[in-house]
SEPA-133376 format. One record per residue (C-alpha): residue number from 1; x, y, z. Coordinates in steps of 0.1 Angstrom, whole numbers, plus 5000, padded with zeros to 4 digits. Last residue first. Layout:
atom n: NUM	px: X	py: Y	pz: Z
...
REM end
This chain:
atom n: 447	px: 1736	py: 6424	pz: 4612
atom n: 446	px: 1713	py: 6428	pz: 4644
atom n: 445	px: 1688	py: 6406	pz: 4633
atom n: 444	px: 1707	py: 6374	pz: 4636
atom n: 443	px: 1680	py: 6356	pz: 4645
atom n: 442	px: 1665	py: 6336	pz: 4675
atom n: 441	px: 1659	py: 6362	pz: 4697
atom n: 440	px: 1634	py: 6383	pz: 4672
atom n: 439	px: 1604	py: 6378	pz: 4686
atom n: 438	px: 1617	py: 6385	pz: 4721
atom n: 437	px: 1620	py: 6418	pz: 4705
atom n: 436	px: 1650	py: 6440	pz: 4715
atom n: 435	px: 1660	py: 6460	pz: 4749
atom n: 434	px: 1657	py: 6493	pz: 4745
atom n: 433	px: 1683	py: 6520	pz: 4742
atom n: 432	px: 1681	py: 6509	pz: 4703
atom n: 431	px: 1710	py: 6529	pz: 4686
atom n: 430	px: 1743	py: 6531	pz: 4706
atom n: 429	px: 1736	py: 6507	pz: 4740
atom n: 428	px: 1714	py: 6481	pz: 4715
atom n: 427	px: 1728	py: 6484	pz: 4683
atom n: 426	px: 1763	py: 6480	pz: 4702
atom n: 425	px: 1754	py: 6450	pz: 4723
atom n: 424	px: 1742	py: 6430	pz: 4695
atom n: 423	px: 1771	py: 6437	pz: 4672
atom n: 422	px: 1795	py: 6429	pz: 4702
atom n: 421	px: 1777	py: 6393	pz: 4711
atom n: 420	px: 1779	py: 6390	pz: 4671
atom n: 419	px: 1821	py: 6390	pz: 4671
atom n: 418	px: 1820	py: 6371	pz: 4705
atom n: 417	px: 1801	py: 6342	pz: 4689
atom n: 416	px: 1822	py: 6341	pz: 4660
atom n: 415	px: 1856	py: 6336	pz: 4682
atom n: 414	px: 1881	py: 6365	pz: 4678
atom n: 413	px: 1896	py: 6383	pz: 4649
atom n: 412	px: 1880	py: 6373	pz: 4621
atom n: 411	px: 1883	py: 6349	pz: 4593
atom n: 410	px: 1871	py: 6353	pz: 4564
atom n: 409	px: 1832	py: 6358	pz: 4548
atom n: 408	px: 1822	py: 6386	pz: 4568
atom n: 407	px: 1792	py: 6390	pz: 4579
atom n: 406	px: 1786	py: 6355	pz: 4582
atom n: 405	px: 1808	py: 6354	pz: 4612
atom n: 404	px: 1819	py: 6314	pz: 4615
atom n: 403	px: 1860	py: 6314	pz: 4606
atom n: 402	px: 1870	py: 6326	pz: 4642
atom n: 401	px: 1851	py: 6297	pz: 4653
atom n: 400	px: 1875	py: 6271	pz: 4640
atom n: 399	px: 1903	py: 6291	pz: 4659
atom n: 398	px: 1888	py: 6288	pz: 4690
atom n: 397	px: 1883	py: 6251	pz: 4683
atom n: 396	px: 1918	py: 6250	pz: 4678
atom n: 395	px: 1931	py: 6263	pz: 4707
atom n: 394	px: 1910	py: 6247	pz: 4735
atom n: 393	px: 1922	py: 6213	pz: 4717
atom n: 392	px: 1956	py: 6226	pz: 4717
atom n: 391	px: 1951	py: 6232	pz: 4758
atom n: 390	px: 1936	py: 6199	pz: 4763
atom n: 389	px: 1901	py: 6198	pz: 4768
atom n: 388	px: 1892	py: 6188	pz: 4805
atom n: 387	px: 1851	py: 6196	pz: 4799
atom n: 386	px: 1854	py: 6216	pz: 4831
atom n: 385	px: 1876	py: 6237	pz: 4820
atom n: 384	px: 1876	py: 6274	pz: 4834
atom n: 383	px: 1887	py: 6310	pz: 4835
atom n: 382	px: 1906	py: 6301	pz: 4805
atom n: 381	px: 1925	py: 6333	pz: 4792
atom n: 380	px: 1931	py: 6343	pz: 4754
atom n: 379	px: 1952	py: 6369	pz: 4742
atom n: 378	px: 1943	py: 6384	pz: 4705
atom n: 377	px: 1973	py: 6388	pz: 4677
atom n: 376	px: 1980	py: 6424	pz: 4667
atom n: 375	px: 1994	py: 6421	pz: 4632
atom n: 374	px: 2020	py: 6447	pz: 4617
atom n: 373	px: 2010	py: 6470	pz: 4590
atom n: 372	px: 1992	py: 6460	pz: 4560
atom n: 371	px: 1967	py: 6432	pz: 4546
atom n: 370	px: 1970	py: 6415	pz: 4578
atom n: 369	px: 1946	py: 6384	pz: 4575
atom n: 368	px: 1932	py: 6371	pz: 4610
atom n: 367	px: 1934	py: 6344	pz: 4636
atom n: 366	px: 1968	py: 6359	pz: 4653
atom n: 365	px: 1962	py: 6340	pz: 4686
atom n: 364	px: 1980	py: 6347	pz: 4720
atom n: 363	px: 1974	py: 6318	pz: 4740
atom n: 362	px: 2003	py: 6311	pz: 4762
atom n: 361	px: 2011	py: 6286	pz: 4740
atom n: 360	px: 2019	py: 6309	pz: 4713
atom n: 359	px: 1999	py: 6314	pz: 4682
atom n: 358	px: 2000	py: 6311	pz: 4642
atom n: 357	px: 1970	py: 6305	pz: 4626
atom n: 356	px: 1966	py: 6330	pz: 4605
atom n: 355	px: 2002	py: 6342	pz: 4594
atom n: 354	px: 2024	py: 6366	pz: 4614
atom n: 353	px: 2039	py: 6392	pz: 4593
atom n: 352	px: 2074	py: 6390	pz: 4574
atom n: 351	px: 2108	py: 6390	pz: 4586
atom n: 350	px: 2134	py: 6375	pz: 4560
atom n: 349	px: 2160	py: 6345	pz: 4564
atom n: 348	px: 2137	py: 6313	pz: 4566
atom n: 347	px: 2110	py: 6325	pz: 4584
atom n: 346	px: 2111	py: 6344	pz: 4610
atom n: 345	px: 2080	py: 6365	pz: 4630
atom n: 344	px: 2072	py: 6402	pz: 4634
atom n: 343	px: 2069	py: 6412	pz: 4669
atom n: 342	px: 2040	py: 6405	pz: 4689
atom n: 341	px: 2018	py: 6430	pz: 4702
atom n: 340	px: 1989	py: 6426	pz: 4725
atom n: 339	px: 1955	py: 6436	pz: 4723
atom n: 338	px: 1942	py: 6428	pz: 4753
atom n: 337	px: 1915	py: 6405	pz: 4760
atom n: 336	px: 1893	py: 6373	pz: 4745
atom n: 335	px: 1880	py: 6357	pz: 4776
atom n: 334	px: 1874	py: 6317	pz: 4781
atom n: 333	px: 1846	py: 6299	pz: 4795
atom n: 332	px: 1844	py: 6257	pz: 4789
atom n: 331	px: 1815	py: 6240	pz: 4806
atom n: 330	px: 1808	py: 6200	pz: 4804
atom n: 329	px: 1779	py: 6177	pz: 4804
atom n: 328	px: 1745	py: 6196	pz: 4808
atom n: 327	px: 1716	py: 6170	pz: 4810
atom n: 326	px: 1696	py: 6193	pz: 4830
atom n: 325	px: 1715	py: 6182	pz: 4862
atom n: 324	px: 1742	py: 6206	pz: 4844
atom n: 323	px: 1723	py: 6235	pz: 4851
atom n: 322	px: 1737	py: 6246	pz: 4880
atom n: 321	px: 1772	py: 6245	pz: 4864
atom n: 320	px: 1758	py: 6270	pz: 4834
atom n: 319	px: 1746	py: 6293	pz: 4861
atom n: 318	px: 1782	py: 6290	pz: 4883
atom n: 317	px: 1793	py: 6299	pz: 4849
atom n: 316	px: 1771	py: 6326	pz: 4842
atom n: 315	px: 1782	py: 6344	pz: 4874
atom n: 314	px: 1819	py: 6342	pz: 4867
atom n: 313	px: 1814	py: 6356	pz: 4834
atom n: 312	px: 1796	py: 6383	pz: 4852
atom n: 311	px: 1824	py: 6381	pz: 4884
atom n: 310	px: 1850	py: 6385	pz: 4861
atom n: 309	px: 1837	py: 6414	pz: 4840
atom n: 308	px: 1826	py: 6433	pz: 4872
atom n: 307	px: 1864	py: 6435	pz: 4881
atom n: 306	px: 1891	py: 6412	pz: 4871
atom n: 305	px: 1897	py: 6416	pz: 4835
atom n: 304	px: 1881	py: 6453	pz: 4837
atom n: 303	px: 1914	py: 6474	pz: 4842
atom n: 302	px: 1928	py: 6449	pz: 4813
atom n: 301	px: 1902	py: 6462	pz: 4786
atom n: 300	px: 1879	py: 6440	pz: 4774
atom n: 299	px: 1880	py: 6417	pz: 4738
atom n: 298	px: 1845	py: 6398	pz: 4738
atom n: 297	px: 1836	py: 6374	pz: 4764
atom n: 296	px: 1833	py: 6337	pz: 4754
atom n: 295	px: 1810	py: 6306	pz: 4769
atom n: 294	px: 1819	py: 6271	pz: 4759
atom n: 293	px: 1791	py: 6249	pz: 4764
atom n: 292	px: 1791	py: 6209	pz: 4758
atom n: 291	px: 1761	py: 6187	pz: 4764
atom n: 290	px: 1727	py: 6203	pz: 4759
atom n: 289	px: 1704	py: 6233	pz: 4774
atom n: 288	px: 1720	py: 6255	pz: 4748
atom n: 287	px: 1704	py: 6242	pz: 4719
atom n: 286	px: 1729	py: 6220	pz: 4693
atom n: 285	px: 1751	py: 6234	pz: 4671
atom n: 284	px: 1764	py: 6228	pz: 4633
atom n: 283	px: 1733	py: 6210	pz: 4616
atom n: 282	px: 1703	py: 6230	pz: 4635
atom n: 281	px: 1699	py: 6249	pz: 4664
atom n: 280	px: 1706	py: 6288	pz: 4643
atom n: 279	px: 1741	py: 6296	pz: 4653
atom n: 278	px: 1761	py: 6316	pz: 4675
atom n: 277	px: 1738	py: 6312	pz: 4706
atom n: 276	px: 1734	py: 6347	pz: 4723
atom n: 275	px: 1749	py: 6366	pz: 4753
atom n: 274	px: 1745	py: 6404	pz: 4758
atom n: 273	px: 1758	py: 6408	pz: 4798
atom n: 272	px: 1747	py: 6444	pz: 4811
atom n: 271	px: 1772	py: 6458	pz: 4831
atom n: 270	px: 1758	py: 6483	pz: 4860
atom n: 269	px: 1719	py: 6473	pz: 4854
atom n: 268	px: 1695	py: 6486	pz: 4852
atom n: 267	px: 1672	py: 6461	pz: 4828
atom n: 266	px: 1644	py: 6479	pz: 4833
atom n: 265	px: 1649	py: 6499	pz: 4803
atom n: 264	px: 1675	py: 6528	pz: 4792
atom n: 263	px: 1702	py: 6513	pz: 4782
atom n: 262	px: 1735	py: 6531	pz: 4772
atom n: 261	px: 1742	py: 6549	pz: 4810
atom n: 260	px: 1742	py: 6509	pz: 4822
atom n: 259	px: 1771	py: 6506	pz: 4802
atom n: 258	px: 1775	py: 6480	pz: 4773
atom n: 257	px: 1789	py: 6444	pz: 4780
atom n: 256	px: 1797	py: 6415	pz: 4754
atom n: 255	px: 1793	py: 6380	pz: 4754
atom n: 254	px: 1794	py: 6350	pz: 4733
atom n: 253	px: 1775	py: 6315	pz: 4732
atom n: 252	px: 1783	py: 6285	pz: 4719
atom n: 251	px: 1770	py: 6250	pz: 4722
atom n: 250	px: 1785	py: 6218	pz: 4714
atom n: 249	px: 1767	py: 6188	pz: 4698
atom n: 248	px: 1792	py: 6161	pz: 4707
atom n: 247	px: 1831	py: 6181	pz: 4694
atom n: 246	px: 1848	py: 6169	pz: 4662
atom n: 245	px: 1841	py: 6207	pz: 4646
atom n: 244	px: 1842	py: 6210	pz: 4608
atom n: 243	px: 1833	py: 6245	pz: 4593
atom n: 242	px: 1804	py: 6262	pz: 4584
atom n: 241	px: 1790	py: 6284	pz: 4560
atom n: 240	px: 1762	py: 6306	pz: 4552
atom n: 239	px: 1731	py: 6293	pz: 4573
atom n: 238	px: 1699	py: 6308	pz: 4566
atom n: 237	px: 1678	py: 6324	pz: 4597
atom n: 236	px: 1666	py: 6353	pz: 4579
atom n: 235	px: 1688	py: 6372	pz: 4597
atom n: 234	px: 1712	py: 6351	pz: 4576
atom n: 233	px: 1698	py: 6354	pz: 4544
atom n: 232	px: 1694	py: 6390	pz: 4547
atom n: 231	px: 1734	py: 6394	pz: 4554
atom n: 230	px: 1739	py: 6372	pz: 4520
atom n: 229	px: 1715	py: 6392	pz: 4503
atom n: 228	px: 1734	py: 6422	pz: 4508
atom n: 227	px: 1771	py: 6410	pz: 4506
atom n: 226	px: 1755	py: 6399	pz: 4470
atom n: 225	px: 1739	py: 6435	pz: 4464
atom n: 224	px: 1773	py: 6456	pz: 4474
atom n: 223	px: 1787	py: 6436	pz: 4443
atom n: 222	px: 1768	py: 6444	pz: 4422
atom n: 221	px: 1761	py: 6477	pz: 4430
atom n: 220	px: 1801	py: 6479	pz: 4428
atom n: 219	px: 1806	py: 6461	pz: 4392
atom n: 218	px: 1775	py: 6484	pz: 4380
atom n: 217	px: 1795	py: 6516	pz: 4387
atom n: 216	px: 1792	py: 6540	pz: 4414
atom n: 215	px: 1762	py: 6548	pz: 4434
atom n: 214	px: 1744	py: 6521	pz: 4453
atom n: 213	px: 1770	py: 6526	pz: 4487
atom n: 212	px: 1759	py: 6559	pz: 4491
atom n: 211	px: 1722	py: 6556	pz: 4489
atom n: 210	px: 1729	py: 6536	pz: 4524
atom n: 209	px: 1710	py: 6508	pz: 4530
atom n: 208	px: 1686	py: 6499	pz: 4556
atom n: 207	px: 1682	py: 6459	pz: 4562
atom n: 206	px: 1653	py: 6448	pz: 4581
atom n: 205	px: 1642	py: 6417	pz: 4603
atom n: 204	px: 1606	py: 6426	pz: 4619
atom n: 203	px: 1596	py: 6435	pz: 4652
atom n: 202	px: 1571	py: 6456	pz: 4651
atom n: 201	px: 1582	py: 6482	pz: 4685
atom n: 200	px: 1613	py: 6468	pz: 4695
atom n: 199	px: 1635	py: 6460	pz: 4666
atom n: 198	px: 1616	py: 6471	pz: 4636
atom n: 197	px: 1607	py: 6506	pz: 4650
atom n: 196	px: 1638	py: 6515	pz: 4669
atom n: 195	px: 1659	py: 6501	pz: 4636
atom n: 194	px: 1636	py: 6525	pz: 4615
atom n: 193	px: 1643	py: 6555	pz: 4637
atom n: 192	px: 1681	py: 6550	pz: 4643
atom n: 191	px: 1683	py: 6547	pz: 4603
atom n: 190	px: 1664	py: 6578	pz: 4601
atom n: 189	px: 1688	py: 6593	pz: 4623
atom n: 188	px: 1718	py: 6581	pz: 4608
atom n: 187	px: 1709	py: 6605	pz: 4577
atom n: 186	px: 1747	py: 6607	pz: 4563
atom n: 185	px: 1732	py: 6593	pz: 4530
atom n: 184	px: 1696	py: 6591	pz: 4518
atom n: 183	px: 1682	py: 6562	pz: 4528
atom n: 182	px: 1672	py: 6528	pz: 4510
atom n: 181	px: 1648	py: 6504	pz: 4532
atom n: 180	px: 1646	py: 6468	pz: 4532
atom n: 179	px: 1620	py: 6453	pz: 4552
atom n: 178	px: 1615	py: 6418	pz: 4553
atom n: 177	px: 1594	py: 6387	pz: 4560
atom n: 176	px: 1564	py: 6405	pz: 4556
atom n: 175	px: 1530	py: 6382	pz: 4566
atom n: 174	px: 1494	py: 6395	pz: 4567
atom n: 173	px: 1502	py: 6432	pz: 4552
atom n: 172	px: 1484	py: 6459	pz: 4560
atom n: 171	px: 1497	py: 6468	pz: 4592
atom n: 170	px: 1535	py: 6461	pz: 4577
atom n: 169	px: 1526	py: 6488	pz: 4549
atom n: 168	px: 1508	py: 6514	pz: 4573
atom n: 167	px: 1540	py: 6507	pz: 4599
atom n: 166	px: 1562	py: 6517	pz: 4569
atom n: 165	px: 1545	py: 6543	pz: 4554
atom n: 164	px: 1542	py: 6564	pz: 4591
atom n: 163	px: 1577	py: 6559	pz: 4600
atom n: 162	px: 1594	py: 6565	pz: 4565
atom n: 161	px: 1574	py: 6599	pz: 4561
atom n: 160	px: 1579	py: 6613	pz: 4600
atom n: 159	px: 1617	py: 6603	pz: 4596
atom n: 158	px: 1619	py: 6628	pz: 4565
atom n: 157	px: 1630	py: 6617	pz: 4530
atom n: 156	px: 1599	py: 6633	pz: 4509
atom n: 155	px: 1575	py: 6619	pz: 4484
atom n: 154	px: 1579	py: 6579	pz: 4495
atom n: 153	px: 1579	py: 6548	pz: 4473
atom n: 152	px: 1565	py: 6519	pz: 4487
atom n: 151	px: 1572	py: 6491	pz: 4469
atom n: 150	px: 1561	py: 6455	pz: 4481
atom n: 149	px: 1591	py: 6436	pz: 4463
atom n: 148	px: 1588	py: 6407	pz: 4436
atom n: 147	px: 1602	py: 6370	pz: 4445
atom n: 146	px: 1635	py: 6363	pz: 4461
atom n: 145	px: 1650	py: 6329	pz: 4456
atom n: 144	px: 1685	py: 6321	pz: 4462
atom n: 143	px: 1704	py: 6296	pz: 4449
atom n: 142	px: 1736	py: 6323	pz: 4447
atom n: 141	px: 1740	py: 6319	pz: 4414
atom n: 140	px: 1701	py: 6326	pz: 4410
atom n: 139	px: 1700	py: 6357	pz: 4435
atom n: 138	px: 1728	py: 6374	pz: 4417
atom n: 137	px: 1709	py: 6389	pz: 4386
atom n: 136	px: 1678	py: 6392	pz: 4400
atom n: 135	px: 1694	py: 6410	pz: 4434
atom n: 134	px: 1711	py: 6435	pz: 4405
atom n: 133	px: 1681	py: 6444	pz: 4387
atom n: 132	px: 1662	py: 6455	pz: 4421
atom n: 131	px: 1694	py: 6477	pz: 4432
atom n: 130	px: 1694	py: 6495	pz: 4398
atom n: 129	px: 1656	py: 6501	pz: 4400
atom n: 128	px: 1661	py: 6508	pz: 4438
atom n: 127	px: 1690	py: 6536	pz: 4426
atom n: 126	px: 1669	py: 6552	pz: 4400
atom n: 125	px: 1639	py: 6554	pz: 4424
atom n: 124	px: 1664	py: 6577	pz: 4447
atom n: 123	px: 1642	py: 6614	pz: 4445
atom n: 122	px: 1609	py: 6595	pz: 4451
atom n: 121	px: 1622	py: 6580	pz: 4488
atom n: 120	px: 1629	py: 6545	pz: 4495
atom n: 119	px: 1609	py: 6518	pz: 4507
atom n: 118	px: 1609	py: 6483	pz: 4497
atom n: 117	px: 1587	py: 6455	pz: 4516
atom n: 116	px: 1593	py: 6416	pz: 4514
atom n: 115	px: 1571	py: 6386	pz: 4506
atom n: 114	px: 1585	py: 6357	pz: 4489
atom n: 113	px: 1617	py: 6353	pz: 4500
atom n: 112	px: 1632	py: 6317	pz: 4502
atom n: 111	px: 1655	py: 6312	pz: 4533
atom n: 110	px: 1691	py: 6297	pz: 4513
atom n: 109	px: 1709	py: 6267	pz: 4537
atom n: 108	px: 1745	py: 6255	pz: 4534
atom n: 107	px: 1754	py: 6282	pz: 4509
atom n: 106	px: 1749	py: 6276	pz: 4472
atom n: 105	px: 1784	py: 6287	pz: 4456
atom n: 104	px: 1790	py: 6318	pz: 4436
atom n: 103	px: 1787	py: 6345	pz: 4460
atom n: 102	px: 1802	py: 6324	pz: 4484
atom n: 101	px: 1829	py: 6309	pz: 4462
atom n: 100	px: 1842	py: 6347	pz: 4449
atom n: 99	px: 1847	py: 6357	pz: 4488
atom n: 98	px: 1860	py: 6329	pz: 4505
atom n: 97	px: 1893	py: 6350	pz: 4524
atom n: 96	px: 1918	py: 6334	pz: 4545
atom n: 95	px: 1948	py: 6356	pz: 4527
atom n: 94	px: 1967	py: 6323	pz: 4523
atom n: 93	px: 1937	py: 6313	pz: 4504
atom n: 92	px: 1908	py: 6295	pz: 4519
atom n: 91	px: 1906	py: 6252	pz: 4515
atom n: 90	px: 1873	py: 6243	pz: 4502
atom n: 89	px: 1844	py: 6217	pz: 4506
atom n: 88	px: 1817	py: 6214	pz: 4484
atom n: 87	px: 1777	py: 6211	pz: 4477
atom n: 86	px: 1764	py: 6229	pz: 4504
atom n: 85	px: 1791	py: 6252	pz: 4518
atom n: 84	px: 1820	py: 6239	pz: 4540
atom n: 83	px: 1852	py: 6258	pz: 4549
atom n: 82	px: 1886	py: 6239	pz: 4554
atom n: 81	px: 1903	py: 6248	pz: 4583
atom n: 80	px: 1943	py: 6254	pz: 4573
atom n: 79	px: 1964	py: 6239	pz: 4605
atom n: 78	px: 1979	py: 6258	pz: 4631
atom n: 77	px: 2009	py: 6273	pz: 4628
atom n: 76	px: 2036	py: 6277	pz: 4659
atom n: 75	px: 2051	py: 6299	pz: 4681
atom n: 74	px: 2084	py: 6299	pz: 4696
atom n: 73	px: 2094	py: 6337	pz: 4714
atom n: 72	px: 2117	py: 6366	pz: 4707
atom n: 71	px: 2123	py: 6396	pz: 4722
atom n: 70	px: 2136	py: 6427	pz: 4704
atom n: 69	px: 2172	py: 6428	pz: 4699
atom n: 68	px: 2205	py: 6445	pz: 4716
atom n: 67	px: 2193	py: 6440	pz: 4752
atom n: 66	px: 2183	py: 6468	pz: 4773
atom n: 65	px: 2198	py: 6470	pz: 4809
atom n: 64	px: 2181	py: 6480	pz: 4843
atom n: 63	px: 2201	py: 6488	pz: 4873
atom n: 62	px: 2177	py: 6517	pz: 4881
atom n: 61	px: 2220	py: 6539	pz: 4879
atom n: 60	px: 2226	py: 6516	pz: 4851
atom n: 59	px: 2198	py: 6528	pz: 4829
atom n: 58	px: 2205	py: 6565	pz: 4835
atom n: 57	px: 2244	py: 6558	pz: 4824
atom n: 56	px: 2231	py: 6542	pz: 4792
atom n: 55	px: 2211	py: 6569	pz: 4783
atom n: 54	px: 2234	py: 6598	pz: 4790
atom n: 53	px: 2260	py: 6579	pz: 4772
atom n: 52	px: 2238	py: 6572	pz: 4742
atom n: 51	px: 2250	py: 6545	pz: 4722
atom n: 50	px: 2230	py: 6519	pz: 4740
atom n: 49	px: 2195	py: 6544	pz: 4735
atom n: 48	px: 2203	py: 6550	pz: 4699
atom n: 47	px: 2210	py: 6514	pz: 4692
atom n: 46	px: 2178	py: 6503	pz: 4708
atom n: 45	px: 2160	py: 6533	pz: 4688
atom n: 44	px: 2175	py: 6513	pz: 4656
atom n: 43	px: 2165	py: 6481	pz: 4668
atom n: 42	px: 2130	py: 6492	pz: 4670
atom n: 41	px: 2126	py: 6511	pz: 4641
atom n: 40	px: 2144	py: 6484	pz: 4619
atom n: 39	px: 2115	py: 6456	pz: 4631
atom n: 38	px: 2089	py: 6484	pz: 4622
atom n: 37	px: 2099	py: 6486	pz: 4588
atom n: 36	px: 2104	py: 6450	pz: 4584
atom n: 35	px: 2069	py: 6445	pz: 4599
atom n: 34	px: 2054	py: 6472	pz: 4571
atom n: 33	px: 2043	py: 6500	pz: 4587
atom n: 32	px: 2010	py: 6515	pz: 4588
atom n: 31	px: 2008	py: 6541	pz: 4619
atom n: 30	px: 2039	py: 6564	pz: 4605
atom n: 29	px: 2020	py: 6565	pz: 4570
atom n: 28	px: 1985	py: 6570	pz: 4582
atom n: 27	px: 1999	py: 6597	pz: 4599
atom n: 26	px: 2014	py: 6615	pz: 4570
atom n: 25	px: 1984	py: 6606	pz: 4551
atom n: 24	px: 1961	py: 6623	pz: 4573
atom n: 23	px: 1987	py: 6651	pz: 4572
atom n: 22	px: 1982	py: 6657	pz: 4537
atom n: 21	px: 1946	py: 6649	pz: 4533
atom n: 20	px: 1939	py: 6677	pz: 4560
atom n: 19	px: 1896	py: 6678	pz: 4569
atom n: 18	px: 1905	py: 6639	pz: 4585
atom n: 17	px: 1931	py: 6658	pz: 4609
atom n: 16	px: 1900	py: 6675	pz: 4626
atom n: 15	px: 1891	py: 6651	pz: 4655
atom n: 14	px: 1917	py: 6628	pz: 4649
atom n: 13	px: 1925	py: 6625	pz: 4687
atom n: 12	px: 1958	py: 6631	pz: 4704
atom n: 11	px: 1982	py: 6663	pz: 4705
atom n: 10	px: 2009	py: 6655	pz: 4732
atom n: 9	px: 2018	py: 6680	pz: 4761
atom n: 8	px: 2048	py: 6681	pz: 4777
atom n: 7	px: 2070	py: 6706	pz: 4760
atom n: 6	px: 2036	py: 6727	pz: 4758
atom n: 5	px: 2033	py: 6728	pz: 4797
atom n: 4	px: 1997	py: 6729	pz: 4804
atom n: 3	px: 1978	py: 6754	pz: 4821
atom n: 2	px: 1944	py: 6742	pz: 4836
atom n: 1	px: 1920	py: 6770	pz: 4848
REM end
């Protein structure tokens, strides 16, 4: 038996606070401040700590002494990246967002669909009729083609029903290019089950939607559909939108670990390393086996910087270096780690969040819209440099691929390749257990 001191003891977790609107509220309220807000909290408890005598006389007695502000520190702004679809060029907003021109614009390269499977159950037909008119309305602006479905609709929602039609339906069929499957909602297991069967077992790309996200109003199906097409396109092996890097056919590739205890196939090991090209080999990156390779691990906590993390990046590096007789030129690895905080920033006479694109030398970069609260910029270490780019080099081209994850058309918070690395890894240790399709290596399946 434990027995805790209640004057010591801190509620944590959110286990049951979601049931209580109120209080969620509450503590969505104290979490989600404002950068002025937050600035005034902190100068404020500085006050309250100087003005304490108790305080001030326990501070001199370690010999330690606050100062009156927060710290502060020079940054600076990197330049605006301009985003490139087929027929134009853009600049993104100050919020970094390309929303309206991607559903509106003719990416850089549309997959034609001509033979693709529905399924949903009998009991939802009204949603796939709504979901079928949408994709004909948006497919056109979009310069997308997607012929007529295989439907199969089912009598009864149970895994049993979905597995069995499905592998009839892709048995039957010479050449399916996709499945598409609507479920009823809060069923994650028949989404594990149809993920199992078109990752590992038929390997197929497929996209399972939520009944959930159909119902509402025309403006939402509509709009659900184009983020829909736009994910199929790229497992499809389409190409979304790309940005302008001066670098001799580079390759990137990003990592990510799960725990041994997630994967259950012979690859037993005690971090498994998840690493992936970012893009398709054609227009924007070259294959792996050429010229210049930068090689990024996904945010990690500090207790695992240097610990089996290091030696695995480590490890590849010392691969990527063997291979350079290949006709390898250069090697760049770097780690995204830590969330760090970084007080609100100056400018002119107000305090206002950190914009995208601002960093520190160091290597904290904020590549990412805020739409509330304070921003939480990533740290970035270089374990190595072999290609000698200059540190703002290094910079920038981290920031350009912060603007490359199709599923999301805005910047993100880390480089592209380390965003898909982490959607890999987590299908695979949380849904899969199984190591994916070879088949299916060269896709971005897992989106």
């Amino acid at each position: 038996m434990v027995l805790l001191v209640p004057e010591l003891a801190f509620l944590t977790g959110l286990s049951d606070l979601r049931k209580n609107s109120r209080m969620l509220k509450e503590v969505m309220w104290e979490m989600v401040q404002s950068p002025q807000q937050h600035y005034q909290r902190l100068t404020s408890l500085l006050c309250r700590i100087r003005d304490a005598p108790d305080a001030s006389q326990e501070l001199q007695r370690w010999g330690l002494r606050l100062d009156g502000d927060i710290y502060r520190t020079q940054g600076r702004v990197l330049p605006a990246e301009r985003i490139n679809l087929r027929h134009r060029s853009l600049l993104p907003a100050d919020e970094l967002g390309w929303h309206r021109e991607v559903t509106k614009e003719v990416p850089i390269a549309m997959i034609s669909i001509n033979s693709w499977l529905l399924v949903y159950p009998k009991r939802l037909q009204h949603l796939a009729k709504d979901l079928l008119v949408a994709v004909r309305g948006s497919c056109g602006a979009m310069g997308m083609q997607v012929g007529q479905p295989m439907v199969q609709e089912l009598w009864d929602d149970r895994i049993e029903t979905y597995i069995r039609t499905i592998q009839s339906s892709l048995g039957s069929q010479d050449k399916v290019q996709l499945l598409l499957c609507i479920i009823p909602g809060g069923r994650d297991d028949i989404y594990a089950a149809i993920k199992k069967l078109c990752c590992v077992q038929t390997p197929v790309p497929s996209q399972v939607i939520n009944a959930q996200t159909l119902t509402g109003h025309p403006g939402k199906i509509k709009s659900v559909v184009q983020k829909v097409l736009l994910q199929i396109n790229s497992k499809l092996g389409g190409q979304l939108w790309g940005v302008d890097i001066p670098l001799k056919q580079p390759s990137v590739v990003g990592m990510d670990i799960i725990p041994k205890s997630h994967l259950f196939s012979p690859l037993q090991k005690q971090l498994v390393v998840v690493g992936m090209d970012i893009i398709p080999k054609s227009q924007l990156f070259s294959p792996l086996q050429k010229q210049l390779v930068v090689v990024g691990m996904d945010i990690i906590p500090k207790s695992q910087l240097f610990s089996p993390v290091q030696k695995q990046l480590m490890v590849v590096g010392m691969d990527i270096h063997h291979s350079r007789s290949q006709g390898m030129r250069s090697v760049i690895g770097f780690v995204a780690s830590m969330n760090q905080y970084v007080a609100p920033c100056e400018r002119g006479e107000g305090v206002f969040l950190l914009c995208p694109g601002d960093l520190q030398d160091d290597f904290f970069l904020l590549a990412h819209h805020s739409r509330q609260g304070c921003s939480i910029p990533t740290r970035y270490i270089c374990m190595w440099n072999t290609a000698n780019l200059s540190s703002e080099h290094l910079q920038r081209l981290t920031f350009k691929l912060c603007h490359l994850y199709w599923n999301w058309p805005g910047t993100v918070r880390v480089p592209a390749p380390c965003k898909y690395a982490h959607k890999l890894a987590f299908l695979v240790g949380q849904v899969l257990h199984h190591e994916p399709s070879a088949l299916l290596s060269e896709r971005l399946f897992f989106l």
